[in-house]
N, C-alpha and C positions, 0 to 999 in steps of 0.2 A: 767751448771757450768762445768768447765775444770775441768779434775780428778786432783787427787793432783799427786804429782811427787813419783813414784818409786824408796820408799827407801828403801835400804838394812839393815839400819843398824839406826833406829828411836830411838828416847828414849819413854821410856813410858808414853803412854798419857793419866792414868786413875791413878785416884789414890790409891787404892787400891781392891787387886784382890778377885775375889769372887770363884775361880776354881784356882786350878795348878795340873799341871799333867808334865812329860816327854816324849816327843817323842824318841822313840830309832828306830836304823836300816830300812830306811826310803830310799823306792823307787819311786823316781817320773817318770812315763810316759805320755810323752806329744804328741796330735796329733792335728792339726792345722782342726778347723773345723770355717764354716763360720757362720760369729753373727746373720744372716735369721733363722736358723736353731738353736742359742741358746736362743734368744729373747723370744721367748715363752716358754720357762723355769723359766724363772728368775721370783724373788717375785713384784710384782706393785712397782715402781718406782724405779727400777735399771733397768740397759741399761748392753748390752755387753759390757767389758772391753775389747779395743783392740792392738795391737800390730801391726804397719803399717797395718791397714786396716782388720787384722789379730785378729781372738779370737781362744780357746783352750779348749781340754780338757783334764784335768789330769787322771788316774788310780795311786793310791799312796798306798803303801801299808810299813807298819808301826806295832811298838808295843809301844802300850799306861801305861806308869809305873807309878804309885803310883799317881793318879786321885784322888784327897782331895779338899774341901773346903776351903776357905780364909786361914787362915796362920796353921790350922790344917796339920793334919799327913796324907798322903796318906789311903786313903779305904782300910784296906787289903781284899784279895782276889779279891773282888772285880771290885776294882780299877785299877789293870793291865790285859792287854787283850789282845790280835791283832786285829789290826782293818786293812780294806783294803775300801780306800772310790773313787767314781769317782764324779770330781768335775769341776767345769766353775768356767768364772771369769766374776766380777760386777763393776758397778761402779751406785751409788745413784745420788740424789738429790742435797748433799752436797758436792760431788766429792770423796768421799772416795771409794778409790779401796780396794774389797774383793773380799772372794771366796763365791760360792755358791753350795752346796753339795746334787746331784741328789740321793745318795745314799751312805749311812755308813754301811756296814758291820761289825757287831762285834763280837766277841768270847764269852762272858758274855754276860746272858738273862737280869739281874740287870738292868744296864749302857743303854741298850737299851730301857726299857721300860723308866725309867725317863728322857731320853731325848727325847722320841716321847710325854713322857707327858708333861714337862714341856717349851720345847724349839719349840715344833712339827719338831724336825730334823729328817730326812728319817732315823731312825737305824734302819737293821735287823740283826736277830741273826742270828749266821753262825756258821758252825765248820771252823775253820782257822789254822794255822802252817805255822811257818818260820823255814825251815833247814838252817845251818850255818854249812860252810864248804870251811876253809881260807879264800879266797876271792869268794867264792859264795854265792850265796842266793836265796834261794829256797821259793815262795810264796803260798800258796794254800787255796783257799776259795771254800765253800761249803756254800750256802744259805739255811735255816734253815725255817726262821718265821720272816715277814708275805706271803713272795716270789716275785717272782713264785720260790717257793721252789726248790732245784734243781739246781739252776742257779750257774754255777762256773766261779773259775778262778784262772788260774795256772801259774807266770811269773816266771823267773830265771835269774839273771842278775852275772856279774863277776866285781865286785869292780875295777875299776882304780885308775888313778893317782887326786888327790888333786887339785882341781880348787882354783889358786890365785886371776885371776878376772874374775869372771862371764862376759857370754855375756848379751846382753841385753835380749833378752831370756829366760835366765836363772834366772837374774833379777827377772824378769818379772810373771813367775810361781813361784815364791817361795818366792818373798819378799812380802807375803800379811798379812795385820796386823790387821784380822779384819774376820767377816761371815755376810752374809746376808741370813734372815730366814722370814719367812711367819708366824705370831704366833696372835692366838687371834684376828684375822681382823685388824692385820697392819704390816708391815715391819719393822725389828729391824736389829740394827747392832749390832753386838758384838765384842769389840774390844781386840784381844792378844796381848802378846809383848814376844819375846826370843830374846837373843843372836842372831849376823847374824849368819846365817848358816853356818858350816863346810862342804863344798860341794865335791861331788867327782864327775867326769865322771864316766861311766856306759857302759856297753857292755851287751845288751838282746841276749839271746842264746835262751830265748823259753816263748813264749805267747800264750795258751792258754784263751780268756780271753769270758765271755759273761754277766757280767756287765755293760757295755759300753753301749752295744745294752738295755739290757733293764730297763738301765734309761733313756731312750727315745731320744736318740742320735744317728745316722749313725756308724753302725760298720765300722771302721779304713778299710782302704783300704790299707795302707801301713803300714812299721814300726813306728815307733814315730821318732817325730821331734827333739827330745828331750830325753835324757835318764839321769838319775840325782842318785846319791844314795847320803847321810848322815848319818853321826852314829849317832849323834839325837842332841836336844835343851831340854833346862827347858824352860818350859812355862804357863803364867798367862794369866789369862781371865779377866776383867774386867764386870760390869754392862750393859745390852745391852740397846740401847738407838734404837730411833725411828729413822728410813734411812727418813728423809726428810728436808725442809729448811724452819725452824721456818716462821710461817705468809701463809706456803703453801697449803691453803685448808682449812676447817674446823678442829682443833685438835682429834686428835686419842683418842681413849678410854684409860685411864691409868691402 
């Protein structure tokens, strides 16, 4: 099946959310890597998501605010953190483009263990910090548990000017509404929904980075393709459903 079309700006397609959380101050870096080399990452029945011919992988680094259940209050403490994740793009059975996340670093031990228990999402615990300073921003991750302990990464970017219309590119990495995850012996998607993004341009003065590499990906040879920031969205999760097309094979364990 054709993916479906890259939309910026969807309405939501769940009825009601089972997660909300906010992204704040939100660096995307992107480097064009070839879908031979993401294929064997991805969960059974999703394909690399590509771009002329072309797939990707992100280092995004963010802070995660007030993390609550359905229409409850954000978690405190808890619930807000930094997170700094390196991630690919999918596309299933159905055609739905998502992202696929080699690796979630996060500031809070909490948030980390119920998401390797409940979702089986790669989170490990990190010490992390974002400096803020006018237009800079300052990233730093330290891998904590389960590792290889040790493993960092330190980006610093200078905020630009305000993107009016995305390239397709840009599009491309950033309008995904949806995760695909490996859980329990079958493939689930999970679908989000925010606001389009308020995008900026970006200017990286310094990457330090060794996450890349070891979520089992070619370290970057060059700069990125792509350099993105955002001051953030509110965002809802909806119930994850199975990545495949009804009648495809014998049914999945429920």
């Amino acid at each position: 099946m054709h993916p479906e079309p890259v939309d910026h700006a969807p309405r939501q397609a769940f009825p009601w959310a089972v997660l909300r959380q906010r992204w704040e101050d939100l660096t995307f870096l992107h480097w064009a890597v070839d879908p031979r080399h993401v294929a064997p990452l991805l969960p059974t029945g999703t394909r690399p998501d590509t771009l002329n011919g072309v797939s990707y992988v992100g280092l995004i680094g963010f802070r995660m605010v007030g993390l609550g259940f359905g229409r409850g209050p954000g978690v405190p403490y808890f619930g807000t953190f930094w997170e700094t994740n390196v991630r690919l793009y999918s596309v299933d059975e159905t055609g739905r483009r998502a992202v696929v996340f080699r690796s979630l670093d996060a500031s809070r031990l909490v948030p980390v263990l119920v998401a390797r228990a409940t979702l089986r999402l790669p989170y490990l615990w990190s010490a992390m910090r974002l400096d803020r300073d006018g237009d800079l921003r300052t990233y730093r991750c330290r891998r904590r548990w389960p590792g290889p302990a040790g493993t960092t990464s330190r980006m610093a970017v200078r905020v630009r000017e305000r993107i009016d219309e995305p390239t397709p590119l840009e599009h491309f990495v950033t309008a995904r509404w949806g995760l695909h995850t490996r859980a329990y012996g079958r493939t689930l998607h999970l679908p989000n929904w925010h606001p389009r993004w308020p995008l900026h341009r970006a200017e990286l003065l310094h990457l330090d980075d060794e996450l890349v590499a070891a979520a089992g990906l070619p370290t970057p040879a060059g700069p990125p393709v792509s350099v993105l920031y955002s001051p953030g969205v509110g965002v809802k999760f909806g119930a994850p459903v199975a990545a495949r097309r009804n009648g495809a094979g014998p049914p999945e364990p429920q």
